[in-house]
Every structure is written in C-alpha cells, then in structure tokens.
C-alpha distance (Angstrom), angle and dihedral (degrees) to the residues before:
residue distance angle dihedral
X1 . . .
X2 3.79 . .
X3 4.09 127.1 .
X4 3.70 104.5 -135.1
X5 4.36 87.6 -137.9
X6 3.63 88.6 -169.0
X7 4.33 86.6 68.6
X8 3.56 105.9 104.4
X9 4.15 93.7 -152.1
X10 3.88 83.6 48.7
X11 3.84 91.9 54.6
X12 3.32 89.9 49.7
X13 3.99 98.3 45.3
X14 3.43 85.2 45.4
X15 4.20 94.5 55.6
X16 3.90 83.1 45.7
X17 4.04 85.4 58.7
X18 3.28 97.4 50.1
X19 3.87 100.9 43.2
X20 3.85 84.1 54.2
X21 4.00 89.8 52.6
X22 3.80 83.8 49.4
X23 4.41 91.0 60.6
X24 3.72 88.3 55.2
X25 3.84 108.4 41.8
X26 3.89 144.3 25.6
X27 3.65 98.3 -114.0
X28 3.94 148.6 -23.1
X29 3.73 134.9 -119.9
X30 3.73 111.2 -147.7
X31 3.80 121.9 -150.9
X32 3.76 117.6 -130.0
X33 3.73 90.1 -17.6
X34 3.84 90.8 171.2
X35 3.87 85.5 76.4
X36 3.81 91.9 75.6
X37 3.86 84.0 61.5
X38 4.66 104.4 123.3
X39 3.91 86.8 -128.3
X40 3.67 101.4 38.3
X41 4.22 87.1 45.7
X42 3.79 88.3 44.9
X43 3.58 95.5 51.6
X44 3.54 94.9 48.3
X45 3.03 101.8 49.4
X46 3.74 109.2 15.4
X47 3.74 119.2 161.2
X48 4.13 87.8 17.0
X49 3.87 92.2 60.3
X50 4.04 94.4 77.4
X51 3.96 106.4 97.4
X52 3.94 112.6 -102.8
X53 3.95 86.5 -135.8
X54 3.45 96.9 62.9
X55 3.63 105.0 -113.3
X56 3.82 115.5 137.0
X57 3.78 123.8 -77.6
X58 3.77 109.7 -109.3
X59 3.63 116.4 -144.3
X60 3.61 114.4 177.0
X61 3.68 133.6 94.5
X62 3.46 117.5 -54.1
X63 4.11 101.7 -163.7
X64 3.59 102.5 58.7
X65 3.91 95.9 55.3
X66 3.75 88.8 46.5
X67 4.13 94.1 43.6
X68 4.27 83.1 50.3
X69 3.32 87.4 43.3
X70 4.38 97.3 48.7
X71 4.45 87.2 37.6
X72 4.16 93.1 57.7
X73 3.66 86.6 53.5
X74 3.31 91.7 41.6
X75 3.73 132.3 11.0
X76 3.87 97.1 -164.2
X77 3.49 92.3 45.4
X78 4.26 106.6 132.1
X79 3.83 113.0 -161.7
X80 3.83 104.3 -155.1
X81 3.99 112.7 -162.1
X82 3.63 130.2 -152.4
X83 3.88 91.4 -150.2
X84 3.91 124.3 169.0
X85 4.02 129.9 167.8
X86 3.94 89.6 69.2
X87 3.34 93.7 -77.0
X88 3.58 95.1 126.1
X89 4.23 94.9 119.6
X90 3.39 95.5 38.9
X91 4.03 89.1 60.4
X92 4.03 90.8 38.4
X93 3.66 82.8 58.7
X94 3.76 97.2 55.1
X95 3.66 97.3 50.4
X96 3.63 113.5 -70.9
X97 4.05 118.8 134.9
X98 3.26 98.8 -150.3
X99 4.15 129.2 3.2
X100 4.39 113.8 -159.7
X101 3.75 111.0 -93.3
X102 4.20 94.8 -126.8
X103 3.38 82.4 151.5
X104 3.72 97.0 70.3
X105 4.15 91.7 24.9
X106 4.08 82.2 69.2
X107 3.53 95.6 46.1
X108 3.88 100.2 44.9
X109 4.23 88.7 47.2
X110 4.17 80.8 48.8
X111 3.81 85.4 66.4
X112 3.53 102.1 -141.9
X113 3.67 132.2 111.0
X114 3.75 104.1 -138.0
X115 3.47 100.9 61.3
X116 4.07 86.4 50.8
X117 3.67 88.8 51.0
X118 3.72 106.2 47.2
X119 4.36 82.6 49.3
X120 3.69 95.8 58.5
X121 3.85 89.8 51.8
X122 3.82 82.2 78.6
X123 4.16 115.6 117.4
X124 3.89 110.5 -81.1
X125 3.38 102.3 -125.9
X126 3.90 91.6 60.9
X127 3.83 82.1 42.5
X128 3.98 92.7 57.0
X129 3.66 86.7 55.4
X130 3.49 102.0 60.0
X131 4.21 133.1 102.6
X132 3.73 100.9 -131.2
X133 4.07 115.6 -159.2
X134 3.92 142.6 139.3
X135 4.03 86.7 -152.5
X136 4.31 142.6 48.6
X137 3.53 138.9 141.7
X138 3.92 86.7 -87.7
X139 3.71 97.0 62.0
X140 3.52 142.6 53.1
X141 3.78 123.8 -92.1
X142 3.81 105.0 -76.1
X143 4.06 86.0 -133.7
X144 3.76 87.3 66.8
X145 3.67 96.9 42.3
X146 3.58 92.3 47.6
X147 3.80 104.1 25.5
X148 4.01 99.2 163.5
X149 3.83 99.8 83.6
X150 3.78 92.5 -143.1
X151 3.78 91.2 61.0
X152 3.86 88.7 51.8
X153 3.33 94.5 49.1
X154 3.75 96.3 57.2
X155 3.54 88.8 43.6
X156 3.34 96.4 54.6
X157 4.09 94.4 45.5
X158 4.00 84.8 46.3
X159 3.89 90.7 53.8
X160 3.63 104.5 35.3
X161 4.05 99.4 51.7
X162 3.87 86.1 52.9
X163 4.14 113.8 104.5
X164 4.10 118.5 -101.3
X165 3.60 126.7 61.2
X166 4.31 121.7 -49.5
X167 4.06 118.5 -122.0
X168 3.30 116.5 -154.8
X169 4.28 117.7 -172.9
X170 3.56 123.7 -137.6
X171 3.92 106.5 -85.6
X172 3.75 93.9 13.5
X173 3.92 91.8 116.9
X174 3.68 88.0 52.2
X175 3.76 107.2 51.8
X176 3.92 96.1 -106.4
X177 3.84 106.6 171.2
X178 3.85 103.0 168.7
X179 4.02 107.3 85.9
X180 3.63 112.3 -136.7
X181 4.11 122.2 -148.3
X182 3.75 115.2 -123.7
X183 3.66 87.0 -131.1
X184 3.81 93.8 69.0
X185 3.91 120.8 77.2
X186 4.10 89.9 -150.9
X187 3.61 146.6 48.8
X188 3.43 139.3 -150.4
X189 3.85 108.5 -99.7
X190 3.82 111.8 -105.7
X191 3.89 129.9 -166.4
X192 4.07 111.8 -124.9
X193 4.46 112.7 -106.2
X194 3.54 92.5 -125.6
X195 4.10 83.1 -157.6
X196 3.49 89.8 58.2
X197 3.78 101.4 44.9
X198 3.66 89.8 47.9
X199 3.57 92.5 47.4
X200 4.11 91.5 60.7
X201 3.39 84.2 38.8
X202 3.70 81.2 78.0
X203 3.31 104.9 35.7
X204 3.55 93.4 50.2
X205 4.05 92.2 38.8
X206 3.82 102.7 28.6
X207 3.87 102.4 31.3
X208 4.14 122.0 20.3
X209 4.14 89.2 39.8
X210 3.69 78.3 68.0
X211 4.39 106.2 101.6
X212 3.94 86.2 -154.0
X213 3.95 92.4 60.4
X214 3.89 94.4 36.3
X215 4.08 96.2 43.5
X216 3.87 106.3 6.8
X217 3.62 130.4 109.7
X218 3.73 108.7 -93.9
X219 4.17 117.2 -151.2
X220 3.77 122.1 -176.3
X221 3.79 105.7 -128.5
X222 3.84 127.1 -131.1
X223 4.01 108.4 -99.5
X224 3.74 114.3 -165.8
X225 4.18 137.8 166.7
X226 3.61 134.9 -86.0
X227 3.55 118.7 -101.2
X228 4.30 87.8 -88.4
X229 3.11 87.2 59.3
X230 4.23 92.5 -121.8
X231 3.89 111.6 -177.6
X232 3.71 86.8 -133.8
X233 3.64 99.5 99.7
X234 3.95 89.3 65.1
X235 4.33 85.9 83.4
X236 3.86 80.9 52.9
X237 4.01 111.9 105.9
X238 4.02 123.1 179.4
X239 3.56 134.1 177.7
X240 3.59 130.3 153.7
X241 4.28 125.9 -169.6
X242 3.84 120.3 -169.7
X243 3.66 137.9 177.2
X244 3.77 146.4 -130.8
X245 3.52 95.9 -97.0
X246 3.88 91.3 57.8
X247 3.74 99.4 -103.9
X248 3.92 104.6 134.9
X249 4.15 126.5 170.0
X250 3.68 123.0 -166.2
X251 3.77 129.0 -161.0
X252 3.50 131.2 -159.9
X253 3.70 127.5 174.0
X254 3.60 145.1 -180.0
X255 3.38 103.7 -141.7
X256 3.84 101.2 -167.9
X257 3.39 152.1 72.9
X258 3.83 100.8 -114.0
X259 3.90 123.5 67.4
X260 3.70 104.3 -86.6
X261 4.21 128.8 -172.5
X262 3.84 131.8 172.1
X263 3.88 141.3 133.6
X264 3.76 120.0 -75.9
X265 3.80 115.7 -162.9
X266 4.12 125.4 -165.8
X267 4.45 120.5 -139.7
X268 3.48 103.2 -108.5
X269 3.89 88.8 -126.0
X270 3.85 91.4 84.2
X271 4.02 113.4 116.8
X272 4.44 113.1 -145.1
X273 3.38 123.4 -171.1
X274 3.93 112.3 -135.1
X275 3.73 129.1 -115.9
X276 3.84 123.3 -159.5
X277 3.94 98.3 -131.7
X278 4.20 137.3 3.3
X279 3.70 101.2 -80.0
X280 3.71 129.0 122.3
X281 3.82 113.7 -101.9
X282 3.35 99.6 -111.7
X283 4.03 87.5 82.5
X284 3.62 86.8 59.3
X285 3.45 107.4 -115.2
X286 3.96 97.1 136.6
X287 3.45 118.6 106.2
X288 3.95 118.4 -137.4
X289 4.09 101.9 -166.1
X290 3.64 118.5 110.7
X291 3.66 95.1 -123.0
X292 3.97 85.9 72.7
X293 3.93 101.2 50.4
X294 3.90 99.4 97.4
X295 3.88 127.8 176.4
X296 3.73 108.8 -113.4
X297 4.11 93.5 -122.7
X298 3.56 100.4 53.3
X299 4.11 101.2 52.8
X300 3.52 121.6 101.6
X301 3.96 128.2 -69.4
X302 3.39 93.8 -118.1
X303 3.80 93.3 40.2
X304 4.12 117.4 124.1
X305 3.64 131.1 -152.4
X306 4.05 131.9 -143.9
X307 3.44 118.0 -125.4
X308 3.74 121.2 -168.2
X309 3.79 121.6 177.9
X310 3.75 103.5 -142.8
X311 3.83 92.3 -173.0
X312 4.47 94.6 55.5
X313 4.35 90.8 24.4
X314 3.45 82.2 -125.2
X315 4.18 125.5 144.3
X316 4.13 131.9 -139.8
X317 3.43 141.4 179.9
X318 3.32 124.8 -156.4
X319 4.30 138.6 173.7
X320 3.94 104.9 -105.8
X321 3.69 90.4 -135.4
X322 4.19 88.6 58.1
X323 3.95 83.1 55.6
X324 3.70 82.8 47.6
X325 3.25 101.6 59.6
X326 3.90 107.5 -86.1
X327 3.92 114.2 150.5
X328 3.42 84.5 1.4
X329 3.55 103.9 -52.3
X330 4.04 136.2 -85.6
X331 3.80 106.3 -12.6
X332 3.82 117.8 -142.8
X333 3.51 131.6 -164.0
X334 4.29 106.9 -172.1
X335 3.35 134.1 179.9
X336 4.24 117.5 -132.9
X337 3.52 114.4 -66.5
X338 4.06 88.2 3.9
X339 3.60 114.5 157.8
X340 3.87 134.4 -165.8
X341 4.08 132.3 -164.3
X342 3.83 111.1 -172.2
X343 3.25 123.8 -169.3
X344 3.99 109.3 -151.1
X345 4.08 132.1 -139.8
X346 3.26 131.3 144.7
X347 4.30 119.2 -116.9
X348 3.92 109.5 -117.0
C-alpha cells in the first residue's frame, strides 16, 4: 500500500506514529526519507497526490512537523535519514540529526583522492551532520568493493577521522564480503579476514578512542604540489582536529594507486600540548596543564613540533613554521594507498 503524504489526517497520524516511536527508543532511521520531499512527492505522483475524499491537498514539508512532533515526545530523540538525490541539507534543515554521506560513499568506492578531497571542503556544520560509512544494507560488502586490504585501510582512516557520526555494517569488522538480503533469515557462513579485523582493531583502538577525533574541531588542511609541479598530490587528502586540552591528530593520505608527493600545511588556529623530549606519549612525557596547550601560529620561529605516527609507531620532528607553511609546507613522498596518523605536540 501507498500513504497518500499529501493527506493532512495522514500527516498527522503519521507525526502521532512517530512521537510514539520516540517514548520507546533513542532514535529512528528513516528509509528513503527524501521521498517525503513536496517536489519529489509531486512529481511522482502528480495529479494522483490530491486526496480521493476531498480534503485539501497539503503541500508543505512533511519532516519538520514530524521531527517537532518525535522531539516533544522526546527531546533526545535523533532522526537518522537515508537521503539520496543531494538532498542531504535540505533534510538536515528540517530536523534530521544526521543524513548518509552517499556523497562521499561514491567517491571513496571511485578510488581516487580528488574527488574525496574537493567533498570534504563542504561547510562543517553540514559536515557534522552527516552518517559517515564504507558499508549498509544498500551496498555491497566494502571487502568486495575494495578487495586490496591496503586500499581499505586508507579508506577506512580517510572516512572515519571525518566529523559526524561512524556506521559500521554487520560483519564489516570481520571481513564479510558476501551481501546478505534482509529478506533472508540466514547467511552463508564466512571465515573472519584477520587483516581486516586487525585493521579496525586499530581504528577502533588506536584512532576513534581518541576524544580529539570523536569531539574535536576538525579543519581540512591546505594540500599543495611539489616544486615540479607533479599532479600527484591531487590523491593527497589532509585534515587534522584537535582539542582544548592540546591533544591534536593529523591525517594525511594518499588516496591512490600511483606514487603521490606534495606539501601539506596545518591552520595556525590548532592548540598542541608540549612534551619535554621526542618520545612517544605512551612514556609519559606530555604535559596536561593548561599553561602548555599552545595554538600552533603563535609559538616561536624557531619552535619544533613532535610528530608520532600512531598507525607505523614511528616518531618525527619537524620545524613548526615547515608545518606552517614555510617552503611550502611538510613535503610527503607516499606510496599508493599509504596512510599516515600523527599525533601532534610541540618539542619544549
């Protein structure tokens, strides 16, 4: 059966519904919820959307009344909307949490990195309101898509350090690559990718645990070309997101298949906390008071910065004004599908 959405008494039932969902549940995802859109309903169903009993044809949005509707019954409620078409901000702005990011889906399983870039120049705010994943019910099994485990594994760093809320699909961890329909009640028994479960092992362990990735500020940074002027560093992607207590992570990736290099350069507006020698900061060598959080632009010229790769274990140091900017910026020189997780502090 169809819902004539352009029924007042069924908007309203349908508000009713979704406000009693809303007493028994933290939140709601709704299927195709772009559908509801006035234009997208009247050019579906044109003529055929007046009601057959006579009442008037309702034309306004449908999502905000029922969002109103869901929040006074519950003010936590989150309304989570599969949304395609582009329509992503137009849903955000009639009351959805969180809209899916197909958007950057398509451009990660298109396997290059300017594409992926270029998205995640959007505005932030949208940004913070999108469902970020490499896997749903819709899809197939990111293991198929992306069957070299190097390729999922910057895919998965590139997706999963970018603001919003992280989806992960049933037997993603694991390695599952056979897609099972909802309409079945089994699935074919599949043997865990110990690569792939010990890869988000790490990202869940290493990376997301992390309070500067999950609440930070997140910045894109400023990628640029070697001095040849190679196209390469267009499958480059950086973005870094701190916090107020100095912690900072940045991420750069090559996502490609070719040898890529190219200058990455950090806002100045990122605060570091300070360490008093090179060591990871496992050993403890981090300070936590507020007198050693520092934003990156207003240390000292000759000031250097600790740079510890949390995904290799493996340690840098690096002049702050490089990171800055100066003669160009950091360099980088990656192999395909290489991928880096720094964790940033500045040297005492």
């Amino acid at each position: 059966a169809q819902l004539n959405y352009g029924h007042g008494g069924l908007r309203a039932e349908m508000c009713r519904a979704l406000a009693h969902v809303a007493l028994m549940c933290d939140g709601a995802r709704c299927d195709m919820a772009m559908l509801q859109c006035p234009d997208i309903m009247a050019q579906t169903w044109a003529e055929r959307l007046g009601p057959s009993d006579g009442s008037p044809l309702v034309q306004t949005p449908f999502w905000p009344d029922a969002a109103q509707a869901a929040k006074a019954a519950n003010r936590d409620f989150v309304l989570l909307g599969e949304v395609y078409w582009g329509r992503d901000f137009e849903l955000q702005e009639s009351g959805f949490a969180f809209t899916y990011d197909k958007a950057l889906y398509d451009r990660i399983a298109g396997m290059q990195g300017d594409p992926v870039r270029l998205h995640l120049t959007a505005d932030l705010a949208f940004q913070s309101k999108c469902a970020r994943y490499l896997e749903n019910l819709d899809e197939e099994r990111v293991a198929s898509v992306l069957s070299d485990v190097k390729t999922h594994e910057a895919a998965a760093i590139l997706t999963y350090t970018c603001p919003g809320i992280r989806s992960f699909n049933d037997g993603q961890l694991h390695g599952r690559r056979k897609r099972v329909s909802l309409h079945v009640s089994c699935r074919t028994a599949e043997p865990r990718d110990p690569e792939i479960s010990v890869l988000y092992a790490k990202i869940l362990g290493m990376v997301l645990k992390r309070p500067e990735v999950r609440d930070g500020t997140w910045v894109q940074c400023q990628t640029s070309p070697s001095m040849d002027q190679n196209p390469s560093w267009m499958n480059m992607v950086a973005h870094c997101c701190w916090d107020e207590a100095g912690r900072a992570v940045m991420v750069v990736v090559n996502f490609g298949g070719d040898h890529s290099n190219g200058h990455v350069v950090l806002p100045p507006q990122v605060k570091l906390g300070t360490r008093s020698c090179p060591v990871p900061p496992t050993m403890n060598f981090t300070r936590t008071d507020d007198d050693a959080v520092k934003e990156l632009g207003a240390v000292g010229a000759d000031a250097r910065a600790v740079l510890w790769d949390v995904w290799s274990d493996t340690l840098y140091t690096r002049e702050t004004a490089e990171l800055l900017g100066q003669h160009g910026g950091m360099w980088f020189d990656m192999k395909p599908w290489q991928a880096h997780v720094f964790d940033l502090s500045l040297l005492e």
